[in-house]
ChimeraX commands (.cxc) that place a marker at each C-alpha (Angstrom):
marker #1 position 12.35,13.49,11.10 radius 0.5
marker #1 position 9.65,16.26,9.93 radius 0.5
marker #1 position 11.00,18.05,6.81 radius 0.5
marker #1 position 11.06,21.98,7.25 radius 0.5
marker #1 position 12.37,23.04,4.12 radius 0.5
marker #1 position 15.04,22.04,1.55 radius 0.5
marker #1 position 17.89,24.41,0.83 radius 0.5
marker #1 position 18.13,23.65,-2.97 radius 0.5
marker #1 position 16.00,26.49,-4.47 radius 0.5
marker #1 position 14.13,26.13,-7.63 radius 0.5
marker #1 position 14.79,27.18,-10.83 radius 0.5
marker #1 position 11.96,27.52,-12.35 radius 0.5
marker #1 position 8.48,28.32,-11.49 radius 0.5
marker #1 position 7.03,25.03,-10.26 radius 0.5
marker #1 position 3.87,24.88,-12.25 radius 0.5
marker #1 position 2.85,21.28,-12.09 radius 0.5
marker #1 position 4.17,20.48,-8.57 radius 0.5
marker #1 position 1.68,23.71,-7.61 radius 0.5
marker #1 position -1.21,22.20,-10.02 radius 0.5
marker #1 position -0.86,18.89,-7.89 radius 0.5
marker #1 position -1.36,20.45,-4.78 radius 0.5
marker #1 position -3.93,22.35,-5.50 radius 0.5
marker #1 position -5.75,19.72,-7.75 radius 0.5
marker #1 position -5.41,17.44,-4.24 radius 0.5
marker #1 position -6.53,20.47,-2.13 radius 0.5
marker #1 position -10.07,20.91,-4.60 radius 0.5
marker #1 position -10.68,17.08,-4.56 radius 0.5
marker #1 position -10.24,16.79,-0.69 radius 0.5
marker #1 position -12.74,20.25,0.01 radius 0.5
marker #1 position -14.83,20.32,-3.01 radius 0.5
marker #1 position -15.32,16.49,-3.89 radius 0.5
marker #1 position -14.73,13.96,-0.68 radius 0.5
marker #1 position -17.73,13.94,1.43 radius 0.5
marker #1 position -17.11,15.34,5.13 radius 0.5
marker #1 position -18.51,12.92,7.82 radius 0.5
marker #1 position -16.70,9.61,8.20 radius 0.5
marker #1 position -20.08,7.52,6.75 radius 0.5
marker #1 position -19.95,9.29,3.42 radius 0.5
marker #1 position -16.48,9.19,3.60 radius 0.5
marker #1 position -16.14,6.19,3.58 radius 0.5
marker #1 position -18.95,5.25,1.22 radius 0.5
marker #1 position -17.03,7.33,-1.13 radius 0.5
marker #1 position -13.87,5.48,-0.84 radius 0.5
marker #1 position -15.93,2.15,-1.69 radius 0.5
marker #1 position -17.09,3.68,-4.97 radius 0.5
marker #1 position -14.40,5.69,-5.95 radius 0.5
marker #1 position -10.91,4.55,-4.43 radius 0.5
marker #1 position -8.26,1.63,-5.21 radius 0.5
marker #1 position -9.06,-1.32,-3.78 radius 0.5
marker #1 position -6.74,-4.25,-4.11 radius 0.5
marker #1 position -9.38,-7.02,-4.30 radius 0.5
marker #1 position -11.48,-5.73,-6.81 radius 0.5
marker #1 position -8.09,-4.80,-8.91 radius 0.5
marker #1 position -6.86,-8.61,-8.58 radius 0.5
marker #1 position -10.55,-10.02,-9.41 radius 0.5
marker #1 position -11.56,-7.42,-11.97 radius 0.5
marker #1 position -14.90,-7.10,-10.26 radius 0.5
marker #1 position -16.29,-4.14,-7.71 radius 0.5
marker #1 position -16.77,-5.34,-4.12 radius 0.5
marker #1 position -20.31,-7.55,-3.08 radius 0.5
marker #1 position -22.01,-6.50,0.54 radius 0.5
marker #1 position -20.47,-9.54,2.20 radius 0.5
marker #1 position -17.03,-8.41,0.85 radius 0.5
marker #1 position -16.86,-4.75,2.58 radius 0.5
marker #1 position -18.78,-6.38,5.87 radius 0.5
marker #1 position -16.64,-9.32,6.51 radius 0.5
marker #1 position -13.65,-7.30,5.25 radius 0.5
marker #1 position -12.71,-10.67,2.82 radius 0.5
marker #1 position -12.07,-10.80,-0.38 radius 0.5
marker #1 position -14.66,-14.21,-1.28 radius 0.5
marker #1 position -15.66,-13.76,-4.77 radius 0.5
marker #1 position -18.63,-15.96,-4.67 radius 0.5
marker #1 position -22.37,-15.11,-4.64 radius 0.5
marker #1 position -23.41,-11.73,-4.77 radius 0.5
marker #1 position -23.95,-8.34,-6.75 radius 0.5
marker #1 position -21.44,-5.68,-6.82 radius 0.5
marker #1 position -22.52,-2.78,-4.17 radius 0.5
marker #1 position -21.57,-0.42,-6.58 radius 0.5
marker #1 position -21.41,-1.82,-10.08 radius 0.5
marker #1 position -21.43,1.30,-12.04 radius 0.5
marker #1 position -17.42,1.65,-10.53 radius 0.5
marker #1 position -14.70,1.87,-12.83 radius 0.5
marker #1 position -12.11,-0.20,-11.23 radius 0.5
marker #1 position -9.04,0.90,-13.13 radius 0.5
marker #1 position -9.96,3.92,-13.12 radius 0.5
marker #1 position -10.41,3.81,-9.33 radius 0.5
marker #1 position -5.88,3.49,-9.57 radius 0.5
marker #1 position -5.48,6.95,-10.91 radius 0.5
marker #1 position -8.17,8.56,-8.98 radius 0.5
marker #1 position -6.97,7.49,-5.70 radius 0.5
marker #1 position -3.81,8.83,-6.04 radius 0.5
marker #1 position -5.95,12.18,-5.94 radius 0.5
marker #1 position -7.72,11.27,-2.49 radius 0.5
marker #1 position -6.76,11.56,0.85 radius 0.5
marker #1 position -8.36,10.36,4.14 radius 0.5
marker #1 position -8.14,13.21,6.96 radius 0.5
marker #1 position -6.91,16.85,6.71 radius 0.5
marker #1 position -3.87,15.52,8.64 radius 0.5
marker #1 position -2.37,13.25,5.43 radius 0.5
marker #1 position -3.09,15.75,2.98 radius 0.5
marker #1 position -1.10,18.72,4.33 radius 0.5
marker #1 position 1.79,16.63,5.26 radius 0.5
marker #1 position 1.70,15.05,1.83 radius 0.5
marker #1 position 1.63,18.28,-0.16 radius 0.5
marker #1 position 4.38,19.66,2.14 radius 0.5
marker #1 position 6.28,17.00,1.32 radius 0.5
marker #1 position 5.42,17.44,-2.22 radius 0.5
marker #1 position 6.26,21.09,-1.97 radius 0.5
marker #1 position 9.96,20.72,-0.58 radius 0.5
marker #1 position 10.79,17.89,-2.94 radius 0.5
marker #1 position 8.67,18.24,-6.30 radius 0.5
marker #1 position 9.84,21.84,-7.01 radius 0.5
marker #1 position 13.61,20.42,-7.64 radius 0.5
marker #1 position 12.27,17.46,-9.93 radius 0.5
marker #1 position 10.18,19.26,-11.75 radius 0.5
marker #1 position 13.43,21.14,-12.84 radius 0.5
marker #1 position 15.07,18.02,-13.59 radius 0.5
marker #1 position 12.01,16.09,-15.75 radius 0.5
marker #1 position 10.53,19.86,-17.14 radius 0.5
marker #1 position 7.17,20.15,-17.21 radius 0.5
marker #1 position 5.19,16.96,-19.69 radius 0.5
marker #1 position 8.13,14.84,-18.41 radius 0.5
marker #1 position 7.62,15.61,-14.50 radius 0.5
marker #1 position 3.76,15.54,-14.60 radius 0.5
marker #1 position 4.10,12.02,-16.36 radius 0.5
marker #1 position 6.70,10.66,-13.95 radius 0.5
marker #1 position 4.16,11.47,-10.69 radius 0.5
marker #1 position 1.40,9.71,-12.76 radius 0.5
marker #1 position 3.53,6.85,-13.48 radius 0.5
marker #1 position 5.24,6.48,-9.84 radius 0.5
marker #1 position 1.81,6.90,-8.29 radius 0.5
marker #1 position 0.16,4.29,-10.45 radius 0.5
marker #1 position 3.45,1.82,-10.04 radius 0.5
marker #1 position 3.05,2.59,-6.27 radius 0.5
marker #1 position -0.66,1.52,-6.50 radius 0.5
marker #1 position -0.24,-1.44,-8.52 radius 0.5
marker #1 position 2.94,-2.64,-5.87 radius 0.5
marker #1 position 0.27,-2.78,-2.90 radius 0.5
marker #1 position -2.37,-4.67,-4.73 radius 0.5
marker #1 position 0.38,-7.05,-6.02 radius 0.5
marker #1 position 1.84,-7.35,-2.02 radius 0.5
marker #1 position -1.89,-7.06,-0.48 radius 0.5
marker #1 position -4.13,-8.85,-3.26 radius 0.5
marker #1 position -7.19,-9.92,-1.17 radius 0.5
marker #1 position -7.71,-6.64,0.65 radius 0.5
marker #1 position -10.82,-4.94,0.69 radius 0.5
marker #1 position -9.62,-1.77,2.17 radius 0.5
marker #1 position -9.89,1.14,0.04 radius 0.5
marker #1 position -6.39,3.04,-0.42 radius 0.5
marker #1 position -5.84,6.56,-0.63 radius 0.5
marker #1 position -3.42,9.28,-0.80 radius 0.5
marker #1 position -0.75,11.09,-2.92 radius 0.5
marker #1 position 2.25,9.26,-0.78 radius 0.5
marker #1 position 3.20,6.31,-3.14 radius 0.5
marker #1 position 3.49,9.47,-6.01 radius 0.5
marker #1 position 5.28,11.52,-3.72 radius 0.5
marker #1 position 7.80,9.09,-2.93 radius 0.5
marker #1 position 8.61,8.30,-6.37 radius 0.5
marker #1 position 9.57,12.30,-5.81 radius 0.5
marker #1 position 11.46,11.80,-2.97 radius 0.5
marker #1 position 13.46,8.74,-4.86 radius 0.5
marker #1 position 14.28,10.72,-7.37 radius 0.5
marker #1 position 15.60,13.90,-5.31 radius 0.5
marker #1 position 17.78,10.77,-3.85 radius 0.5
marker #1 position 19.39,10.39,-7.06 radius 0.5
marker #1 position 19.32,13.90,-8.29 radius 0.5
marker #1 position 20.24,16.22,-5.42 radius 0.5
marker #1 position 21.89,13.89,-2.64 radius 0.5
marker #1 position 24.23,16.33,-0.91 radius 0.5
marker #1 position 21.56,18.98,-0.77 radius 0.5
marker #1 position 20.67,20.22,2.88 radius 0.5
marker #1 position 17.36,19.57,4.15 radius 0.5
marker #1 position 16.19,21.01,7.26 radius 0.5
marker #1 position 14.81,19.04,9.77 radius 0.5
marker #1 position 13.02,18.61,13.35 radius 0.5
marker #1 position 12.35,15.69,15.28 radius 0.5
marker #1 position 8.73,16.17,17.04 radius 0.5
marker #1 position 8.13,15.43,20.01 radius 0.5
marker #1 position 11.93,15.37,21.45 radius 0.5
marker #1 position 14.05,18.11,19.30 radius 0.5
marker #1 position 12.16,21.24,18.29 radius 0.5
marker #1 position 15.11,22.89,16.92 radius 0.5
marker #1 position 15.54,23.30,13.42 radius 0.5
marker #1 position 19.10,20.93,11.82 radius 0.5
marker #1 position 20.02,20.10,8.59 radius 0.5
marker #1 position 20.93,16.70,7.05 radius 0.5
marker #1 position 22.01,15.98,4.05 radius 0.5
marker #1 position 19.20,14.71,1.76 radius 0.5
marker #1 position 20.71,11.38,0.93 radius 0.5
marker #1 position 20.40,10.73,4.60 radius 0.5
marker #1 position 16.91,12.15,5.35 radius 0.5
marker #1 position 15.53,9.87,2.55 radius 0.5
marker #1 position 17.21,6.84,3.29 radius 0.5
marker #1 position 16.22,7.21,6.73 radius 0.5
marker #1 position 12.21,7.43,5.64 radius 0.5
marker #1 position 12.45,4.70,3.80 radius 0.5
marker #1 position 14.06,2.53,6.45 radius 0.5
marker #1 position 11.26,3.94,8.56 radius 0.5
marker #1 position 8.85,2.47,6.11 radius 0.5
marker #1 position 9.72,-1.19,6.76 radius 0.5
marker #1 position 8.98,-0.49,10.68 radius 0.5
marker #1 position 5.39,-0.20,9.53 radius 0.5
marker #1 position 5.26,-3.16,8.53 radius 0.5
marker #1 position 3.12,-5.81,10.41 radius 0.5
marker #1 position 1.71,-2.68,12.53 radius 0.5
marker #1 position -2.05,-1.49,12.60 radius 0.5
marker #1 position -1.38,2.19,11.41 radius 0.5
marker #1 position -3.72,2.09,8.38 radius 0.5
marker #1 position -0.78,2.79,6.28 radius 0.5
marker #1 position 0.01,1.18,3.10 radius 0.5
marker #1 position 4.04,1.28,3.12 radius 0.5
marker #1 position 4.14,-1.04,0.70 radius 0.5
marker #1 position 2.63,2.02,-2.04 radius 0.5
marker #1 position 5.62,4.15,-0.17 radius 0.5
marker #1 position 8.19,1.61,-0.60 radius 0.5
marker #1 position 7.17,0.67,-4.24 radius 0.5
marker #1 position 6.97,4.31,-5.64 radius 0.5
marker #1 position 10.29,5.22,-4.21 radius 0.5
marker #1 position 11.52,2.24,-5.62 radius 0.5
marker #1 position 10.63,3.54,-9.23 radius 0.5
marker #1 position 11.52,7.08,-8.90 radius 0.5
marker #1 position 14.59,6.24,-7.95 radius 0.5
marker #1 position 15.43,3.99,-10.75 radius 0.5
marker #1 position 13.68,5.61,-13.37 radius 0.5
marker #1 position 15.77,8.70,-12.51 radius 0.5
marker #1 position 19.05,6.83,-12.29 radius 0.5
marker #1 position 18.81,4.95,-15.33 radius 0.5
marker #1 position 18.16,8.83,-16.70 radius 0.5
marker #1 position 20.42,10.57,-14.29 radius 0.5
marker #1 position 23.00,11.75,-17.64 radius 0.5
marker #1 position 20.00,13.75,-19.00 radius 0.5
marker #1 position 18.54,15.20,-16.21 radius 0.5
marker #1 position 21.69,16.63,-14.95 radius 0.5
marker #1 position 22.23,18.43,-18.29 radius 0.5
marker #1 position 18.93,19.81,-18.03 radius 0.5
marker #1 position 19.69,21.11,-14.40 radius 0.5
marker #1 position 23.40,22.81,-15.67 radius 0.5
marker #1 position 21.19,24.27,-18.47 radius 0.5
marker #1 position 19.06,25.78,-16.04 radius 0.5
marker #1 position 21.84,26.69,-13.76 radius 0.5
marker #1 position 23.61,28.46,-16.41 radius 0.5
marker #1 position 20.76,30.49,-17.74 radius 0.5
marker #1 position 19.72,31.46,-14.19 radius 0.5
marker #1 position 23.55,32.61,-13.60 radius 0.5
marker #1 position 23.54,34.73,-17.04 radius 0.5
marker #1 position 20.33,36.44,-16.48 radius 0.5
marker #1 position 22.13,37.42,-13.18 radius 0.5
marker #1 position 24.99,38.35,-14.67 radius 0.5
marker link #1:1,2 radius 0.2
marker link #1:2,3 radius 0.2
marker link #1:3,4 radius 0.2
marker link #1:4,5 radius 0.2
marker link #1:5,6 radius 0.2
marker link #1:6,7 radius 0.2
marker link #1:7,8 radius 0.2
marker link #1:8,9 radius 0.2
marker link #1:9,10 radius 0.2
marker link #1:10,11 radius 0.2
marker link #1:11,12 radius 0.2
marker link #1:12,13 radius 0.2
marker link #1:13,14 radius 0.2
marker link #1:14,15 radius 0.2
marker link #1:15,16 radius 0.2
marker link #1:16,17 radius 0.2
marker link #1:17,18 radius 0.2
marker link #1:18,19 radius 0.2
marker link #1:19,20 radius 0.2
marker link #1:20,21 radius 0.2
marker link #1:21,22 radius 0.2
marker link #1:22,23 radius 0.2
marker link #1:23,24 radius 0.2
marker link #1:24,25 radius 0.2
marker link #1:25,26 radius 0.2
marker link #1:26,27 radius 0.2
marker link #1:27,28 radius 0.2
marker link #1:28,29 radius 0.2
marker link #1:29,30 radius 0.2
marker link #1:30,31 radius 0.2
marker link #1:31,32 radius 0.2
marker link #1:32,33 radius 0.2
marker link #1:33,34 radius 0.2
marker link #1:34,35 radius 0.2
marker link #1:35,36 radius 0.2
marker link #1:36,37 radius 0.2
marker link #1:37,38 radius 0.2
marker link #1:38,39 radius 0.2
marker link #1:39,40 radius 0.2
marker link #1:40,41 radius 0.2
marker link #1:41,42 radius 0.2
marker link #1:42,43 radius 0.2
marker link #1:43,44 radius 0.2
marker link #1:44,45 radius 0.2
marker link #1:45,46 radius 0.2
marker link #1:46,47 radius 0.2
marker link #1:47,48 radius 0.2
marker link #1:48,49 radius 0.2
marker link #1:49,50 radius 0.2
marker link #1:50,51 radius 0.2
marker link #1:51,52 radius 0.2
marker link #1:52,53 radius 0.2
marker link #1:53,54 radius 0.2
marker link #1:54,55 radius 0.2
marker link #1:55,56 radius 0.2
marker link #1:56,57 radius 0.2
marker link #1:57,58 radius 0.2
marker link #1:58,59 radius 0.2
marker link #1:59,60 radius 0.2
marker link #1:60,61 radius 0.2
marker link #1:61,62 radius 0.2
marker link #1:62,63 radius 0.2
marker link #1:63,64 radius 0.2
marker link #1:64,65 radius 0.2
marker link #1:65,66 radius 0.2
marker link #1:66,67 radius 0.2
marker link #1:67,68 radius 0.2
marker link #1:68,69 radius 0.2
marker link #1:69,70 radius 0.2
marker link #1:70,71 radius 0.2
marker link #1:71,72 radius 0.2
marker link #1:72,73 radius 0.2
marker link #1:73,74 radius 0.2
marker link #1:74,75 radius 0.2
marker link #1:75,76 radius 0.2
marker link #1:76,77 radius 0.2
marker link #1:77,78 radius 0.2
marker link #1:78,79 radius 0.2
marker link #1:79,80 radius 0.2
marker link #1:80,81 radius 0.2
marker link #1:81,82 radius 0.2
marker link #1:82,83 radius 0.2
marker link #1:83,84 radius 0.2
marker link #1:84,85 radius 0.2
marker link #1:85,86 radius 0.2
marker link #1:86,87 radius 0.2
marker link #1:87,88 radius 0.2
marker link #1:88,89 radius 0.2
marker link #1:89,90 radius 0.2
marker link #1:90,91 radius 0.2
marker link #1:91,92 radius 0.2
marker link #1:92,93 radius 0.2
marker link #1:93,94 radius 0.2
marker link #1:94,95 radius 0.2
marker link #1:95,96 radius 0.2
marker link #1:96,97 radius 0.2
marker link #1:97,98 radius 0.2
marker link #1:98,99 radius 0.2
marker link #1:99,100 radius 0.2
marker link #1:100,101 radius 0.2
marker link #1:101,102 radius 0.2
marker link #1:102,103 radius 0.2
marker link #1:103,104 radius 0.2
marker link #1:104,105 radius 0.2
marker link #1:105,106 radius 0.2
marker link #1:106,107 radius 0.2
marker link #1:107,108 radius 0.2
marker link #1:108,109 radius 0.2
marker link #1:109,110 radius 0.2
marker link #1:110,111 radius 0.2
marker link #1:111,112 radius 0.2
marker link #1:112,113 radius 0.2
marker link #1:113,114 radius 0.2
marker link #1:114,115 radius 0.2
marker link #1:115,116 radius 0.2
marker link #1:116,117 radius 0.2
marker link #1:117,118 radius 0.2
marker link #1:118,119 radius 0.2
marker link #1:119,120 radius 0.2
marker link #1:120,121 radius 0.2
marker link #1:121,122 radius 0.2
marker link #1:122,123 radius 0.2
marker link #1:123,124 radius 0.2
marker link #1:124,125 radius 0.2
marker link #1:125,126 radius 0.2
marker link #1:126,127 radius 0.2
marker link #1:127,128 radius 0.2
marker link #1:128,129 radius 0.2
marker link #1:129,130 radius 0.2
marker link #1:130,131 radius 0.2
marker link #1:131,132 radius 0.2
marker link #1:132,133 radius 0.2
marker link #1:133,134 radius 0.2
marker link #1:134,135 radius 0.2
marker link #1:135,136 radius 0.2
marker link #1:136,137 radius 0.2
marker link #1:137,138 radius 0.2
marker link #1:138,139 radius 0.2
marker link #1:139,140 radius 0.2
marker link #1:140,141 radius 0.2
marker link #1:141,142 radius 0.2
marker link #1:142,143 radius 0.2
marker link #1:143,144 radius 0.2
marker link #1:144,145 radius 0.2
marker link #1:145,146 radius 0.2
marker link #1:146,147 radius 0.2
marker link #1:147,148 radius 0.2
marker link #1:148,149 radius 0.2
marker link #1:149,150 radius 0.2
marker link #1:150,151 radius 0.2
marker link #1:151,152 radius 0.2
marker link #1:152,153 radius 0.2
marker link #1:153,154 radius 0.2
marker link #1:154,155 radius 0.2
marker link #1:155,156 radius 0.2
marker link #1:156,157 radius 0.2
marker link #1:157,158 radius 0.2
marker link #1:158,159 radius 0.2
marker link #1:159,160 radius 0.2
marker link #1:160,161 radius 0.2
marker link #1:161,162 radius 0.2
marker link #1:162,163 radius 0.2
marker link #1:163,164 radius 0.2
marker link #1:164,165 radius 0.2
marker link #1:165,166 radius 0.2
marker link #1:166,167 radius 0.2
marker link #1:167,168 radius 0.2
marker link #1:168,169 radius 0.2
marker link #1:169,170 radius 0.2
marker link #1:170,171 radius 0.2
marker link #1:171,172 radius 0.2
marker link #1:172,173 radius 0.2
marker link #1:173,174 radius 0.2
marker link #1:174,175 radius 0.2
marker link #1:175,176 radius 0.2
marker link #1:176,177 radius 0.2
marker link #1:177,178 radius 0.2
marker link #1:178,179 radius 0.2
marker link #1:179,180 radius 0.2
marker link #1:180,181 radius 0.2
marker link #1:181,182 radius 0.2
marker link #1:182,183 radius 0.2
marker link #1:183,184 radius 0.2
marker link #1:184,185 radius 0.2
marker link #1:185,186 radius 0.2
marker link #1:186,187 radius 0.2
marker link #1:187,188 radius 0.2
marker link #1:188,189 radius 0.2
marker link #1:189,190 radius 0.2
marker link #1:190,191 radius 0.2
marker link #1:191,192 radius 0.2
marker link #1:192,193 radius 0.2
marker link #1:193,194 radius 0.2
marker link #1:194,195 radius 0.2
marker link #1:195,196 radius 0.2
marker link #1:196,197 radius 0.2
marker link #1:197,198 radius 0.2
marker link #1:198,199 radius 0.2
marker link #1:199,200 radius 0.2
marker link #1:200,201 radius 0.2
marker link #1:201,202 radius 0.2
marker link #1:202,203 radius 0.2
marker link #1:203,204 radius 0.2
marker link #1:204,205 radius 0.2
marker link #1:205,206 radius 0.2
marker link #1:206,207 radius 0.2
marker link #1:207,208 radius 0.2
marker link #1:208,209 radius 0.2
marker link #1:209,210 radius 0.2
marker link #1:210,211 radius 0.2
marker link #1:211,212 radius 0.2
marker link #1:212,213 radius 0.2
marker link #1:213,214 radius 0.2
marker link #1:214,215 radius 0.2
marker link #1:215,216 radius 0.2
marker link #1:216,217 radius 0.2
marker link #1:217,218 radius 0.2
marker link #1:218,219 radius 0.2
marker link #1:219,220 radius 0.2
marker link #1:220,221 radius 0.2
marker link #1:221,222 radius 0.2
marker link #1:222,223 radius 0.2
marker link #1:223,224 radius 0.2
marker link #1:224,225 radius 0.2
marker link #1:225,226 radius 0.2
marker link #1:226,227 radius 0.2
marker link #1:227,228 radius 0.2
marker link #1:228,229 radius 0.2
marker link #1:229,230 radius 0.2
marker link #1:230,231 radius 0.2
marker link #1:231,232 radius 0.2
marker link #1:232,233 radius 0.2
marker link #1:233,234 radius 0.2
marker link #1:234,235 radius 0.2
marker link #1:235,236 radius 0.2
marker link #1:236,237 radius 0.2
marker link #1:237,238 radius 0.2
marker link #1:238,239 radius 0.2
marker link #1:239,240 radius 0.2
marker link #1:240,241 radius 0.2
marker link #1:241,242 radius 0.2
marker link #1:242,243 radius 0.2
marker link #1:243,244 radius 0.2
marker link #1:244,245 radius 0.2
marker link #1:245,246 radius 0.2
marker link #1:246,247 radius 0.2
marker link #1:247,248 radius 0.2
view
């Protein structure tokens, strides 16, 4: 199911959630190379890459040719690299103009309601935090890889784990390319636990996505917010109530 819209409006302006998206939107159009050679030269210096997290070293020439993680002979293509650095700034990156619009839509119709929950400092250091976990679950599941890994999605479904917890009855709207154009709604407890059952049926395939990050980061969210769930629902009926008396 493609996500439309969410019928839980915010209430608050969603500062950090928009910051995000447009942070993503500069790095992808202002910073990532365009053509798919320096594109992917830029992922080898400046992305996440499991191998050199697990060995503590950047990647050698025969590493990113034979696509193995060896560790013997050989100098570091790029030795100047900052490899843990390389975790937070790949959460930032995003490979094709295709996974970085349906990330920050995602982002848009789920972030906006946990920012509410978390506030501001609190939300903007739970996406850090599930995005890093997220990154740090595929090297621990994929530890010789040499592929580079990109993309906002482990972050955002630390989001989407914690809308789970937060806002399970709320109506999200819903089509089903290519065979049901027509707008539905679900409730949200189901849409989620549907995409992440759809994340194990990625498993084993050759889609170039790392589930794993997905199934990791939700994995967090969720239980970060649960194990906070008391808190954050006061801070939601604090909102609701001042929203109702400025109405009223």
């Amino acid at each position: 199911m493609l996500p439309i819209r969410d019928a839980n409006p915010a209430l608050m302006t969603p500062f950090v959630t928009i910051a995000i998206i447009v942070t993503c939107a500069l790095v992808f159009f202002g910073l990532q190379p365009r053509s798919a050679e320096s594109g992917e030269e830029f992922f080898y210096r400046a992305a996440s890459i499991p191998c050199e997290i697990t060995s503590g070293e950047a990647l050698t020439s025969a590493e990113i040719r034979g696509a193995e993680c060896s560790r013997g002979d050989g100098s570091p293509v790029f030795p100047e690299k900052n490899i843990w650095l390389s975790l937070l700034s790949s959460i930032f990156f995003h490979g094709d103009i295709a996974h970085l619009l349906g990330n920050l839509w995602v982002l848009w119709i789920f972030g906006n309601n946990v920012e509410d929950a978390y506030g501001r400092v609190g939300y903007a250091a739970f996406y850090l935090l599930t995005g890093l976990a997220a990154s740090f679950g595929h090297v621990a599941l994929n530890p010789a890889s040499t592929v580079p890994v990109v993309g906002a999605s482990g972050a955002i479904a630390g989001i989407m784990g914690a809308y789970l917890v937060l806002f399970p009855s709320a109506r999200v709207v819903s089509i089903i390319p290519p065979l049901f154009f027509w707008p539905f709604a679900v409730p949200a407890g189901l849409f989620l636990v549907i995409w992440l059952v759809a994340q194990f049926a990625l498993a084993g395939a050759a889609s170039n996505i790392a589930w794993e990050a997905h199934v990791v980061g939700f994995a967090v969210g969720l239980a970060v917010t649960f194990f906070n769930r008391k808190n954050l629902r006061t801070r939601i009926a604090t909102h609701n109530y001042r929203a109702w008396s400025r109405r009223h």
